[in-house]
Biopython code that builds the backbone (N, CA, C, O; Angstrom):
import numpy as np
from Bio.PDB.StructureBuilder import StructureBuilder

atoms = [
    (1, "UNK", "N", (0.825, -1.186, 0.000)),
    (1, "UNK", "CA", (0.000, 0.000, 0.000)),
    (1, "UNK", "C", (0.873, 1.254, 0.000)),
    (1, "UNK", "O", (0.787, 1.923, -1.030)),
    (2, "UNK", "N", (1.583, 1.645, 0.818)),
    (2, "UNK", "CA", (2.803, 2.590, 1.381)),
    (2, "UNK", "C", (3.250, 2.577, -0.421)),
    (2, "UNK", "O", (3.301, 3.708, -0.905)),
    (3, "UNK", "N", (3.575, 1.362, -1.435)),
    (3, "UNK", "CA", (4.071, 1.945, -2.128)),
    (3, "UNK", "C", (3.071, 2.413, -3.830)),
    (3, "UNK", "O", (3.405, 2.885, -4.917)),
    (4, "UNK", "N", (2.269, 2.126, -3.448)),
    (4, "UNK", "CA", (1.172, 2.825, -4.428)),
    (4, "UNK", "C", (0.096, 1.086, -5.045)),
    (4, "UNK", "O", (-0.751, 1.023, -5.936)),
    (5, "UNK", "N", (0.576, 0.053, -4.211)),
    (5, "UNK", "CA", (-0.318, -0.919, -5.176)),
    (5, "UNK", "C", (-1.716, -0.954, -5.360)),
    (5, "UNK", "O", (-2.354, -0.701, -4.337)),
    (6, "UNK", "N", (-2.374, -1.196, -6.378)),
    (6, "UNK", "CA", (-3.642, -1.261, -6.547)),
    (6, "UNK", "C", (-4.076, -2.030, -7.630)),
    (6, "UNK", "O", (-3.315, -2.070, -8.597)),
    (7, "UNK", "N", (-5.104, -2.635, -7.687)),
    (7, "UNK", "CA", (-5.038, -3.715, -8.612)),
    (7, "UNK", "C", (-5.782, -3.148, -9.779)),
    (7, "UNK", "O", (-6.823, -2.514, -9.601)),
    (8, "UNK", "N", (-5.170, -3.403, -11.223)),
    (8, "UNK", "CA", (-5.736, -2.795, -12.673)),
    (8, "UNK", "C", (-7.435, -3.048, -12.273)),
    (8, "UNK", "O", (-8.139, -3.792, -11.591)),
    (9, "UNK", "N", (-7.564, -1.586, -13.442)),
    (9, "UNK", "CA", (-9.481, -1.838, -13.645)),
    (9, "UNK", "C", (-10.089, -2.944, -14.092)),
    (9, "UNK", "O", (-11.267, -3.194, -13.835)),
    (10, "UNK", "N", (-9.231, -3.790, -14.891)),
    (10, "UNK", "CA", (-9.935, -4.955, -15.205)),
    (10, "UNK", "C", (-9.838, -5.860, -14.732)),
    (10, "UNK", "O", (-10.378, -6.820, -15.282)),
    (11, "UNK", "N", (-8.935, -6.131, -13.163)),
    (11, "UNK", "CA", (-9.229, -7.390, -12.351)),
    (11, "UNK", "C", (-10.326, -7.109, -11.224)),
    (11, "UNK", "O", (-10.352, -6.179, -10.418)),
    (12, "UNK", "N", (-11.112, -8.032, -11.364)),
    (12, "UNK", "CA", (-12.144, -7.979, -9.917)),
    (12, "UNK", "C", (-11.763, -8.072, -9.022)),
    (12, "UNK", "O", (-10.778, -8.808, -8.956)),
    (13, "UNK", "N", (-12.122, -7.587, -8.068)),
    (13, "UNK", "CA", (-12.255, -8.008, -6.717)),
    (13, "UNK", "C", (-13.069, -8.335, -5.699)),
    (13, "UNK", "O", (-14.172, -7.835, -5.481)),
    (14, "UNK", "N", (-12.373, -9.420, -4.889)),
    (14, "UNK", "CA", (-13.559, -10.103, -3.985)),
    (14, "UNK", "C", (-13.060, -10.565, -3.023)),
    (14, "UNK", "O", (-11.883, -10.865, -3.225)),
    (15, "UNK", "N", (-13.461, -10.799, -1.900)),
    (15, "UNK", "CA", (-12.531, -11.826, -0.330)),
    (15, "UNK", "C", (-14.297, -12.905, -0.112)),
    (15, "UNK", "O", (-15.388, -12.586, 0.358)),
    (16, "UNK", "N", (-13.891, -13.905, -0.588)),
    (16, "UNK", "CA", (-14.614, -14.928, 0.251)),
    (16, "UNK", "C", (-14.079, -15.895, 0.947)),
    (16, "UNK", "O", (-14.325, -17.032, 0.542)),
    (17, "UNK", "N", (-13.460, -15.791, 1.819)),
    (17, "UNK", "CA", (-13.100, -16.813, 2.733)),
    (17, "UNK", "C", (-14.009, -18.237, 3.624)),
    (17, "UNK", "O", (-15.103, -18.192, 4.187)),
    (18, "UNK", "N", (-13.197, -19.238, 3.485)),
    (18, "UNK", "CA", (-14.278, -20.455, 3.803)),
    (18, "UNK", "C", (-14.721, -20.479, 5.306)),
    (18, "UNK", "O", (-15.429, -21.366, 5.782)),
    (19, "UNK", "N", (-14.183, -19.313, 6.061)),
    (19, "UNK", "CA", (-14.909, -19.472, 7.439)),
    (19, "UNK", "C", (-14.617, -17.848, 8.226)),
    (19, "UNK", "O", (-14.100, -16.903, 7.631)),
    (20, "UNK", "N", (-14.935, -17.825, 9.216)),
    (20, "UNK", "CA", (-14.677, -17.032, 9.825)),
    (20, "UNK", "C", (-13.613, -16.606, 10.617)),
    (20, "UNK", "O", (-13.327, -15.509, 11.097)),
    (21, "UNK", "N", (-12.963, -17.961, 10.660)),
    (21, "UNK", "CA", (-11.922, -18.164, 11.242)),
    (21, "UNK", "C", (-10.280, -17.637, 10.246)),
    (21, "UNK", "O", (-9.100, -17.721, 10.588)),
    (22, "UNK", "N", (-10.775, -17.226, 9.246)),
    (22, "UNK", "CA", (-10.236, -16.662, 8.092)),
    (22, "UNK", "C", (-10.023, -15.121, 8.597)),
    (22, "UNK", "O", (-9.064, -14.436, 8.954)),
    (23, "UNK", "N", (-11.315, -14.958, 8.449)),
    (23, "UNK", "CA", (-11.468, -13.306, 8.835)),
    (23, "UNK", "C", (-10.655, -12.867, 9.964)),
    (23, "UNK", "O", (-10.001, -11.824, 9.960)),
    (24, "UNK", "N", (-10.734, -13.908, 11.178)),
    (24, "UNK", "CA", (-10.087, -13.475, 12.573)),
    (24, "UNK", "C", (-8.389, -13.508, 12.213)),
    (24, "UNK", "O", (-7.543, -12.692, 12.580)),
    (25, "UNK", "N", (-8.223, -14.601, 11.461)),
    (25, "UNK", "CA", (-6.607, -14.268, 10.980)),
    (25, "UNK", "C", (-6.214, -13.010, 10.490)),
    (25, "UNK", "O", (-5.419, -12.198, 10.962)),
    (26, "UNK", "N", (-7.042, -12.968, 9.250)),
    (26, "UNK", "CA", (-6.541, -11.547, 8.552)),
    (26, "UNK", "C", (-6.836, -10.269, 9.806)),
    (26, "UNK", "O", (-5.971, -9.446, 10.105)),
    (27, "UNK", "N", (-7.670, -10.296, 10.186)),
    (27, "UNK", "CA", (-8.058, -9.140, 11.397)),
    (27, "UNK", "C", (-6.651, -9.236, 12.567)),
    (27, "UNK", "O", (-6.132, -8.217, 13.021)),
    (28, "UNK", "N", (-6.231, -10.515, 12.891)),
    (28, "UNK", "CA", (-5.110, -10.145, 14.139)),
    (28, "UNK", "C", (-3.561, -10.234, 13.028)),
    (28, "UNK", "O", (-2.422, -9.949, 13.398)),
    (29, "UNK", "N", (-3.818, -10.533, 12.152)),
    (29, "UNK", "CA", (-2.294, -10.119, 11.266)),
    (29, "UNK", "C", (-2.166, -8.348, 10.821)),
    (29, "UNK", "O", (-1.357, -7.757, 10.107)),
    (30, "UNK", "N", (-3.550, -7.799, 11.735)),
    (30, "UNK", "CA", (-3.455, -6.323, 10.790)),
    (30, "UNK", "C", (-3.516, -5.909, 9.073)),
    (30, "UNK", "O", (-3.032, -4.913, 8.535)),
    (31, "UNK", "N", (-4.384, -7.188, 8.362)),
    (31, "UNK", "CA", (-4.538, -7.261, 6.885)),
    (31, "UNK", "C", (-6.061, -6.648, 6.707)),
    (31, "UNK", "O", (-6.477, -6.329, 5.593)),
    (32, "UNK", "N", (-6.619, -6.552, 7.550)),
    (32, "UNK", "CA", (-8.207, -6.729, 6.853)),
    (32, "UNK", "C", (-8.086, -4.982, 5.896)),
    (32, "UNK", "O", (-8.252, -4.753, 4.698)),
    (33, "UNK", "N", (-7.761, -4.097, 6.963)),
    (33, "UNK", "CA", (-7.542, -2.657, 6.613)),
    (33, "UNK", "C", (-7.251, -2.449, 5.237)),
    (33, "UNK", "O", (-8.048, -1.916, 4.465)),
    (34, "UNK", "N", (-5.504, -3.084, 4.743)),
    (34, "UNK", "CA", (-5.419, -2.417, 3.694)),
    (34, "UNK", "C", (-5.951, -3.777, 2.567)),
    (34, "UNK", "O", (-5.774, -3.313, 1.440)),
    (35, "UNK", "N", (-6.413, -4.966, 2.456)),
    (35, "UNK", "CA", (-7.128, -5.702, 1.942)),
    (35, "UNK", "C", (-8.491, -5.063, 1.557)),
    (35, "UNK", "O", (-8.863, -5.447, 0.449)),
    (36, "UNK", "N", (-9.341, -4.190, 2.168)),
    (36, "UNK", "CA", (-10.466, -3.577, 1.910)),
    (36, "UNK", "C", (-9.771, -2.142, 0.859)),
    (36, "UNK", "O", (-10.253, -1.812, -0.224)),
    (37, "UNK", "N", (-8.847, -1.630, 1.369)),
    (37, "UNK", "CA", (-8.777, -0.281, 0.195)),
    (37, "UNK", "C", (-8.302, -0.779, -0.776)),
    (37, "UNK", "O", (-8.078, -0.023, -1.721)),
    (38, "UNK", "N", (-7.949, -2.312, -0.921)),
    (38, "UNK", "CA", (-7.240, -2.708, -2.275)),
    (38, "UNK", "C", (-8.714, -3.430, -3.315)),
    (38, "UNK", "O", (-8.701, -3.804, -4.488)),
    (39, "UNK", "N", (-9.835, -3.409, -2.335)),
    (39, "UNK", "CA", (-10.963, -4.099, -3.334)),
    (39, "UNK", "C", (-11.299, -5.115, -2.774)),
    (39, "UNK", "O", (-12.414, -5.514, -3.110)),
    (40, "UNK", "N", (-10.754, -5.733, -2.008)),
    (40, "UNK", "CA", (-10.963, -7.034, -1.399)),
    (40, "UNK", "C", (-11.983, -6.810, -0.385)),
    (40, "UNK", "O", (-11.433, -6.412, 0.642)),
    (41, "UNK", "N", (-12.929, -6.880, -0.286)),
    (41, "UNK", "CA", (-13.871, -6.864, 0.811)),
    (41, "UNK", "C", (-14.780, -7.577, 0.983)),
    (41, "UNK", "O", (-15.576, -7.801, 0.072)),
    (42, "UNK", "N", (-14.917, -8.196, 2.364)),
    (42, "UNK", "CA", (-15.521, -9.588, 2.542)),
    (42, "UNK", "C", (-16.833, -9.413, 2.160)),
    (42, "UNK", "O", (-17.549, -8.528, 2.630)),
    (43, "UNK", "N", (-17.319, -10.521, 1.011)),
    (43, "UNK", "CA", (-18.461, -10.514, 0.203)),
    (43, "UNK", "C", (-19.424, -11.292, 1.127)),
    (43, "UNK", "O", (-20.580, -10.940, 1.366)),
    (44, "UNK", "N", (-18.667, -12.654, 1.737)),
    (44, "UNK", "CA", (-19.838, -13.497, 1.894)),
    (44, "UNK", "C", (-18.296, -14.531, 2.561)),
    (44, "UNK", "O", (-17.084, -14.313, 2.557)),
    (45, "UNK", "N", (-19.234, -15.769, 3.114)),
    (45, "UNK", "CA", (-18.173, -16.813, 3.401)),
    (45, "UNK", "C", (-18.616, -18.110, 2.351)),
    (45, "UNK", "O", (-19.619, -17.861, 1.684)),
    (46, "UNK", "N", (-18.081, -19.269, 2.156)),
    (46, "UNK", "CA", (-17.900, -20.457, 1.321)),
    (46, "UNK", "C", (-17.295, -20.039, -0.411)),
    (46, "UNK", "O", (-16.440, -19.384, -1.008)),
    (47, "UNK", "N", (-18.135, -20.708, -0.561)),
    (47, "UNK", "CA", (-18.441, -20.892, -2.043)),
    (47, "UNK", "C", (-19.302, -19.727, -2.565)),
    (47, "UNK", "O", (-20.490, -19.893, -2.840)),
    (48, "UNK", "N", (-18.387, -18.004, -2.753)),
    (48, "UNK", "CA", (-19.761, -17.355, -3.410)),
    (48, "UNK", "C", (-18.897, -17.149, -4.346)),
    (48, "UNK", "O", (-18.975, -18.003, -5.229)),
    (49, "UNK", "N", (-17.671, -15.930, -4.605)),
    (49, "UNK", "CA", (-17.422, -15.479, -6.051)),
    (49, "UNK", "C", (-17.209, -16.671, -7.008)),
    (49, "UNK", "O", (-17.573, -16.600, -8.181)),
    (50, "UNK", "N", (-16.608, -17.782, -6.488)),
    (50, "UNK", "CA", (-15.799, -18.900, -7.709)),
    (50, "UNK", "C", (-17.345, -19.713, -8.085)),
    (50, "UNK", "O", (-17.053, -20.698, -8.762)),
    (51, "UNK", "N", (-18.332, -19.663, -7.951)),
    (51, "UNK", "CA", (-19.371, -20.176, -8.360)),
    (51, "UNK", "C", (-20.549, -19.002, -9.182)),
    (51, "UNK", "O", (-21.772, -18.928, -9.299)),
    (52, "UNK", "N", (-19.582, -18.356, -9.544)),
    (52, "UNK", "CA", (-20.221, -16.704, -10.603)),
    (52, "UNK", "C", (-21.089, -15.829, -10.158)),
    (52, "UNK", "O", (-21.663, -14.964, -10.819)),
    (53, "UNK", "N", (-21.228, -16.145, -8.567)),
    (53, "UNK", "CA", (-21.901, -14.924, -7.657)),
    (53, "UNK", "C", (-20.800, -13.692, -7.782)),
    (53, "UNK", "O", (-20.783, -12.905, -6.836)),
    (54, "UNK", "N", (-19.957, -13.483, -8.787)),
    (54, "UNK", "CA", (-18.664, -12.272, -8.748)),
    (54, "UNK", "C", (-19.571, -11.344, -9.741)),
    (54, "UNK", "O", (-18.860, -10.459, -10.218)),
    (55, "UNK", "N", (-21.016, -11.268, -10.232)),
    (55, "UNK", "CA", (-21.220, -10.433, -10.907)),
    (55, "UNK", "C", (-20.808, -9.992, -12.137)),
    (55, "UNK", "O", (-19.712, -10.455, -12.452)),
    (56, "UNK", "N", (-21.517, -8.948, -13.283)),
    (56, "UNK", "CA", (-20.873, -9.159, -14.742)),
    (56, "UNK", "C", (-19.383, -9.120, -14.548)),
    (56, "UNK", "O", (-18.680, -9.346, -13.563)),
    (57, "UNK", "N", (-19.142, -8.802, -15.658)),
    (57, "UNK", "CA", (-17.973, -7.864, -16.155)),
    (57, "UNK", "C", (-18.171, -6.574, -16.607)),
    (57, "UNK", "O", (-18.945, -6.145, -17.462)),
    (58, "UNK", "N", (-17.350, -6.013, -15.901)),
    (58, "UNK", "CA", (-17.611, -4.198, -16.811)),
    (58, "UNK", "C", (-17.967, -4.709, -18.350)),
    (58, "UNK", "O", (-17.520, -5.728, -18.877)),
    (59, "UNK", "N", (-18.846, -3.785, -18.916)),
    (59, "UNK", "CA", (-19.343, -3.566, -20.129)),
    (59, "UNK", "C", (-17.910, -3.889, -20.938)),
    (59, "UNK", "O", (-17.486, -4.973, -21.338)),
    (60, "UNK", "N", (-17.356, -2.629, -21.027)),
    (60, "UNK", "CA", (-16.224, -2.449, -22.026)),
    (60, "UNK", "C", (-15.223, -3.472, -22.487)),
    (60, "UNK", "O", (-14.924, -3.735, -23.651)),
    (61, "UNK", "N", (-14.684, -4.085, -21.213)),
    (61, "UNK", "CA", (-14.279, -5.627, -20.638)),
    (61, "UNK", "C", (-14.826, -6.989, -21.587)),
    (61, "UNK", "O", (-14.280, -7.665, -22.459)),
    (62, "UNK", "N", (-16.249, -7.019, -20.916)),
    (62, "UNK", "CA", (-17.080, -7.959, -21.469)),
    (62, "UNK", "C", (-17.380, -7.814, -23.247)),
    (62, "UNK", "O", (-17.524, -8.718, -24.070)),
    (63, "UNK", "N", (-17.399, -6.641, -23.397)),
    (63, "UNK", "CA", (-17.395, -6.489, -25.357)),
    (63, "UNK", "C", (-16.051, -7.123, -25.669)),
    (63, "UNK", "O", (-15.978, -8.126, -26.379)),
    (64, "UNK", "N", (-14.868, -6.466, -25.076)),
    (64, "UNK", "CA", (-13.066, -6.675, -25.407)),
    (64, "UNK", "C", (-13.092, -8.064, -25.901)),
    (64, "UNK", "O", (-12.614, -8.513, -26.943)),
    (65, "UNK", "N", (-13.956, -8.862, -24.642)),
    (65, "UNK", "CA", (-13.284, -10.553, -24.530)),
    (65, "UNK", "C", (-14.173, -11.199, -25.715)),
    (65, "UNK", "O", (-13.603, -12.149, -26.252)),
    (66, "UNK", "N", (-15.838, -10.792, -26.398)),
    (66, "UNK", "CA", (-16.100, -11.274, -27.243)),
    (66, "UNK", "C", (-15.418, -10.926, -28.507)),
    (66, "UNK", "O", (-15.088, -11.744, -29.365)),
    (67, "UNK", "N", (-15.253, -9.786, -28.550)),
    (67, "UNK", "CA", (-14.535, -8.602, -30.061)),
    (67, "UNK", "C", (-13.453, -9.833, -30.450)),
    (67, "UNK", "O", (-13.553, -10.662, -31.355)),
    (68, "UNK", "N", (-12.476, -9.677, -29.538)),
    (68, "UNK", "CA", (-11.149, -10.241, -29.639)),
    (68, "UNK", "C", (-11.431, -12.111, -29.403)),
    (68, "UNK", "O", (-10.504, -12.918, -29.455)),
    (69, "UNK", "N", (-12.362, -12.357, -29.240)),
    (69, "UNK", "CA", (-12.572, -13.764, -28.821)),
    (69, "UNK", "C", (-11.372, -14.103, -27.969)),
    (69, "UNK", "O", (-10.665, -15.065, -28.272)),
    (70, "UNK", "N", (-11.146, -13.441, -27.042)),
    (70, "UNK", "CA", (-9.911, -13.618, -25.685)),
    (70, "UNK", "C", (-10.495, -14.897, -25.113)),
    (70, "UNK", "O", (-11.524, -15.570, -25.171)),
    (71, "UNK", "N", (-9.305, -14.882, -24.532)),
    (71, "UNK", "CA", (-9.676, -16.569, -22.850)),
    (71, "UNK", "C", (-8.940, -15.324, -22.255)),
    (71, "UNK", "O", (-7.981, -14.661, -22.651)),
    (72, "UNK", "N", (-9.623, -15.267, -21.324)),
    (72, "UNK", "CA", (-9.770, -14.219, -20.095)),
    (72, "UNK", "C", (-9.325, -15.245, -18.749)),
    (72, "UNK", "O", (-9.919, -16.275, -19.067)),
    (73, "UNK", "N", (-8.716, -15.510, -17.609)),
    (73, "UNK", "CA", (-8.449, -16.041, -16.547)),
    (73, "UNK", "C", (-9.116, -15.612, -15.216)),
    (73, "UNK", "O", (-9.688, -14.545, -14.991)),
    (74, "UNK", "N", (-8.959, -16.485, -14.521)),
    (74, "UNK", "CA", (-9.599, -16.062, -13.009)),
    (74, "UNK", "C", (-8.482, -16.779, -11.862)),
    (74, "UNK", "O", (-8.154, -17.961, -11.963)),
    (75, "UNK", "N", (-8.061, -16.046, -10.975)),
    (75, "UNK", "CA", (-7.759, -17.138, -9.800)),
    (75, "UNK", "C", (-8.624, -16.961, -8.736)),
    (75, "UNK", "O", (-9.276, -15.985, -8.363)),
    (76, "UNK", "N", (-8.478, -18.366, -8.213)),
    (76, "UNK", "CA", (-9.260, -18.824, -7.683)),
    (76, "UNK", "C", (-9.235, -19.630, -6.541)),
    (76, "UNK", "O", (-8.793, -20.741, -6.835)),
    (77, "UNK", "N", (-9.587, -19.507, -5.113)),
    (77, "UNK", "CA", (-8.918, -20.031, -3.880)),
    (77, "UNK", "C", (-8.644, -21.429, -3.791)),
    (77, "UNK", "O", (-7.680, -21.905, -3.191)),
    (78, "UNK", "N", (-9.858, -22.326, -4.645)),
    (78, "UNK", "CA", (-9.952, -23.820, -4.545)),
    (78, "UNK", "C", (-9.368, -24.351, -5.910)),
    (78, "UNK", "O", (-8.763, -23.623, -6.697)),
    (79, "UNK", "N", (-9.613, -25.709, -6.113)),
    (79, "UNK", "CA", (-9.533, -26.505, -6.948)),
    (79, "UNK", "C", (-10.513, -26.559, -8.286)),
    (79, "UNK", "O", (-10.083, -26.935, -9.376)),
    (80, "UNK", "N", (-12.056, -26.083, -8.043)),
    (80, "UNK", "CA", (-12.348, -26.506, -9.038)),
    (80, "UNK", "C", (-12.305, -25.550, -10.057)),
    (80, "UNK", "O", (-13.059, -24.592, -9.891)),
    (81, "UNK", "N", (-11.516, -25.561, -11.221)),
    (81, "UNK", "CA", (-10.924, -24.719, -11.966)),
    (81, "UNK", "C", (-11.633, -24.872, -13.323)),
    (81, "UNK", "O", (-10.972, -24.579, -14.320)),
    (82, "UNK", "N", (-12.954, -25.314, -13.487)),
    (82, "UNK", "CA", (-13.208, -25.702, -14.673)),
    (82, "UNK", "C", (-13.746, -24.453, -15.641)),
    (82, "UNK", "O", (-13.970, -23.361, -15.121)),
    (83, "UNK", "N", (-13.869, -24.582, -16.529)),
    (83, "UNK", "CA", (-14.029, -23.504, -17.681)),
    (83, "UNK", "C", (-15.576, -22.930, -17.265)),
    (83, "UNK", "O", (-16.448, -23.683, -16.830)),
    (84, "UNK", "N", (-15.740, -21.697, -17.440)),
    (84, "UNK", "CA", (-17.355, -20.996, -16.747)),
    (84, "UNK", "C", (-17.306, -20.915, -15.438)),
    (84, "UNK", "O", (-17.769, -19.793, -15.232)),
    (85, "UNK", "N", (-17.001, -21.455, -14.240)),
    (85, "UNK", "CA", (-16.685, -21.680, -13.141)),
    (85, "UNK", "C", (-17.512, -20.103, -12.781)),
    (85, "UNK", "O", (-18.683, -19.731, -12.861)),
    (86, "UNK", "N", (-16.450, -19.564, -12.429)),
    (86, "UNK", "CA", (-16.531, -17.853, -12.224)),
    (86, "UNK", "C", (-17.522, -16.859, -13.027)),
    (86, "UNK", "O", (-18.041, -15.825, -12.606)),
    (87, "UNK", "N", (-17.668, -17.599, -14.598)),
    (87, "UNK", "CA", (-18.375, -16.338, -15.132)),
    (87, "UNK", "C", (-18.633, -16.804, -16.551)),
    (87, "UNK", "O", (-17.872, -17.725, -16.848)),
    (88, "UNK", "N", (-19.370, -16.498, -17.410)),
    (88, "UNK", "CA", (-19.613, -17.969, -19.031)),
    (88, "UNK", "C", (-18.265, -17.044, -19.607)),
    (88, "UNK", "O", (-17.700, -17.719, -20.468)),
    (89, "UNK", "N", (-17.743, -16.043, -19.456)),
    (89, "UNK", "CA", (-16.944, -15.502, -20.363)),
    (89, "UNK", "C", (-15.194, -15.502, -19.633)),
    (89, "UNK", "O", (-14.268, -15.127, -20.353)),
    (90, "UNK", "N", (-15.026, -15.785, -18.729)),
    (90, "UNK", "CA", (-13.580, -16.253, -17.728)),
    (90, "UNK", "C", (-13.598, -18.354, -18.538)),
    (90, "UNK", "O", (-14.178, -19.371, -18.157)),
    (91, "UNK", "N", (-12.879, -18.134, -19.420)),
    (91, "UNK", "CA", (-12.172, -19.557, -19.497)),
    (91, "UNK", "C", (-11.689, -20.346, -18.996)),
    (91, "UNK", "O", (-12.027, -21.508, -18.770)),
    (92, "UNK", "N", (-10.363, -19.477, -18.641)),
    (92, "UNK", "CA", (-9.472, -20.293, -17.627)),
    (92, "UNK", "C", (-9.192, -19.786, -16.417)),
    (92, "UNK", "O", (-8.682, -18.672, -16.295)),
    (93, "UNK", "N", (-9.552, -20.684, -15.230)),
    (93, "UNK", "CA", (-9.458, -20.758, -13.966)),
    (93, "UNK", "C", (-8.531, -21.304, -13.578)),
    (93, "UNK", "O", (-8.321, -22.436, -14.016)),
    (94, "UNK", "N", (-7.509, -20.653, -12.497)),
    (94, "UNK", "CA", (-6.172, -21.090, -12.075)),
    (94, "UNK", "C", (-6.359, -21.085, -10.466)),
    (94, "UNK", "O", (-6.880, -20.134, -9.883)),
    (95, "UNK", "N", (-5.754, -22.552, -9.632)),
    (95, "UNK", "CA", (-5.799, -21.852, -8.392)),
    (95, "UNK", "C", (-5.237, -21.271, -8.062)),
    (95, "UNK", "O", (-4.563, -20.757, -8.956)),
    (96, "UNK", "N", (-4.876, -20.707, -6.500)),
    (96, "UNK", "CA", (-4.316, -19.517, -6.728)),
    (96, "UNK", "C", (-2.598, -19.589, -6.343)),
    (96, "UNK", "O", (-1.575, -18.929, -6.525)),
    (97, "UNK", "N", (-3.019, -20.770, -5.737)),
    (97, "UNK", "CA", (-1.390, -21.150, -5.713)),
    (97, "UNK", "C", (-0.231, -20.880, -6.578)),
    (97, "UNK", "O", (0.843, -20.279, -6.607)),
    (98, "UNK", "N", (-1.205, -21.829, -7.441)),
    (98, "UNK", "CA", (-0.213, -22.146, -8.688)),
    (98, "UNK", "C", (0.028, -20.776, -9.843)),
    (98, "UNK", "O", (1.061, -20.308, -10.322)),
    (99, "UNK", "N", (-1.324, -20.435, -10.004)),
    (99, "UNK", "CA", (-0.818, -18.922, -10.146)),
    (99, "UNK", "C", (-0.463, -17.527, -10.065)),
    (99, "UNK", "O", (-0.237, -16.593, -10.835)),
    (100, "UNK", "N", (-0.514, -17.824, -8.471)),
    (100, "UNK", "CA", (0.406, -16.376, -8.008)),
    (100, "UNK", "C", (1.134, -16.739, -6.961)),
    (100, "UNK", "O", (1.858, -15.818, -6.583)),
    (101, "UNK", "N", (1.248, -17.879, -6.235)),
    (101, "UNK", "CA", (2.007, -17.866, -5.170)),
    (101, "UNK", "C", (1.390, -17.198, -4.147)),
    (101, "UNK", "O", (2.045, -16.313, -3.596)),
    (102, "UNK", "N", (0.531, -17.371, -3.855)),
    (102, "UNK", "CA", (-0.691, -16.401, -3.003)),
    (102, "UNK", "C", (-0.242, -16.522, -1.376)),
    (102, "UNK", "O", (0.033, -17.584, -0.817)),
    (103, "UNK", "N", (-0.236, -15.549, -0.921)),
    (103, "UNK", "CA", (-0.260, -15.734, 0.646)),
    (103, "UNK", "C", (-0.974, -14.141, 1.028)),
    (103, "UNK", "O", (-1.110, -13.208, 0.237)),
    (104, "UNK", "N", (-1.431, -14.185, 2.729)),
    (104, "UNK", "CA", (-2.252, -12.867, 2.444)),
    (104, "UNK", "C", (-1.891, -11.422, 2.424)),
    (104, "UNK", "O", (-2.508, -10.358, 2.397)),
    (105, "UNK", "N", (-0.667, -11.798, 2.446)),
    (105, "UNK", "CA", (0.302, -10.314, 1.670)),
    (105, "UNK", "C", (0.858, -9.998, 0.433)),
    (105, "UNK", "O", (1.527, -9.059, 0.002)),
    (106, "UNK", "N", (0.415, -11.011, -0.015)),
    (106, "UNK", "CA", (0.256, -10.987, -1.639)),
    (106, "UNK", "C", (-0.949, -11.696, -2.387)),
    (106, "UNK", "O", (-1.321, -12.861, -2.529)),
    (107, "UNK", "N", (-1.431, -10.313, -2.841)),
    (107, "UNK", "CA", (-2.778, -10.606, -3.289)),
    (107, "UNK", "C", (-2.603, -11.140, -5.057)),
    (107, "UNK", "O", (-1.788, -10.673, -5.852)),
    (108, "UNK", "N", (-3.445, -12.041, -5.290)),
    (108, "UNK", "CA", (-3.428, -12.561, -7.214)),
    (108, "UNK", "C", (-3.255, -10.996, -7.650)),
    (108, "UNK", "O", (-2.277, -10.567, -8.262)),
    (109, "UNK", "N", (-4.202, -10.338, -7.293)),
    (109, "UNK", "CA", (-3.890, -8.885, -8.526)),
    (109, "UNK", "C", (-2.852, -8.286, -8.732)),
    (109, "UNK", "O", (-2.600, -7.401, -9.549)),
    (110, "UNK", "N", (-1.769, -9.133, -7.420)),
    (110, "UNK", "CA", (-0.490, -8.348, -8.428)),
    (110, "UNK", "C", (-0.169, -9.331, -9.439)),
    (110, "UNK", "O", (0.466, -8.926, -10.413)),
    (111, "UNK", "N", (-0.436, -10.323, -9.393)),
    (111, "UNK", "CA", (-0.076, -11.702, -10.613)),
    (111, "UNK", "C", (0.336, -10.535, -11.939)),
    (111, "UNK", "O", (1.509, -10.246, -12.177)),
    (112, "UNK", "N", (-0.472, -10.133, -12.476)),
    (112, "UNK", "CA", (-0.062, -9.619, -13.744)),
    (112, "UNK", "C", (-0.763, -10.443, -14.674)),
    (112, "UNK", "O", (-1.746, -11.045, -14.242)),
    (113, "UNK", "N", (-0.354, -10.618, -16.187)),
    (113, "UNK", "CA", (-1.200, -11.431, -17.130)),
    (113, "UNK", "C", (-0.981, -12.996, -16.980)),
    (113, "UNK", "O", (0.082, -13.446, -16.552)),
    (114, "UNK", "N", (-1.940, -13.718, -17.319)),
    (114, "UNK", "CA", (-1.889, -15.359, -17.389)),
    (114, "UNK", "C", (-1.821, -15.513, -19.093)),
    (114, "UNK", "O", (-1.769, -16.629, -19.610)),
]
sb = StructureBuilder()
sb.init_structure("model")
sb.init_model(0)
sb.init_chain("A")
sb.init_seg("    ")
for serial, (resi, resn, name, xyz) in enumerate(atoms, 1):
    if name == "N":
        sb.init_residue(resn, " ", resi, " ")
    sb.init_atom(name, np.array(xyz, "f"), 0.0, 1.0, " ", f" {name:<3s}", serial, name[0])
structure = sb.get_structure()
């Protein structure tokens, strides 16, 4: 934060964590704070954004990926990574491991492109 990060207009953001016991971590590590000014703000607990409760895509976005017939990516906390997962127009789903090395001081949106 201190050094200007913020995640591009065209990655979403969302925090669904599988319990509450999630939340109390990020809350006594001192994360929840700058996790909320970065976009991340707790939506819901389980299974909501990776099951396409994440809402459209910006307009402009959503034209780009048909225009260009793109595969657009998502990461994603769990395993099931299958194509639509997140959204009919997000292809490919990565967890988040594997594609960002995720821990909760490093958020996917700094990942960059897949």
């Amino acid at each position: 934060m201190a050094k200007g990060l913020k995640p591009k207009p065209w990655v979403k953001t969302s925090l669904a964590p599988g319990s509450q016991v999630v939340t109390d971590y990020l809350d006594k590590a001192g994360l929840t704070a700058d996790l909320d000014k970065l976009g991340f703000t707790l939506v819901g607990y389980g299974c909501t954004t990776c099951i396409g409760n994440s809402g459209p895509l910006d307009e402009p976005i959503a034209a780009a990926v048909d225009a260009g017939d793109l595969v657009v990516s998502a990461v994603l906390s769990g395993n099931r990574n299958f194509e639509g997962r997140v959204h009919p127009q997000v292809k490919a789903n990565y967890p988040r491991l594997a594609a960002a090395g995720w821990s909760p001081t490093r958020s996917p949106a700094r990942c960059g492109s897949t």
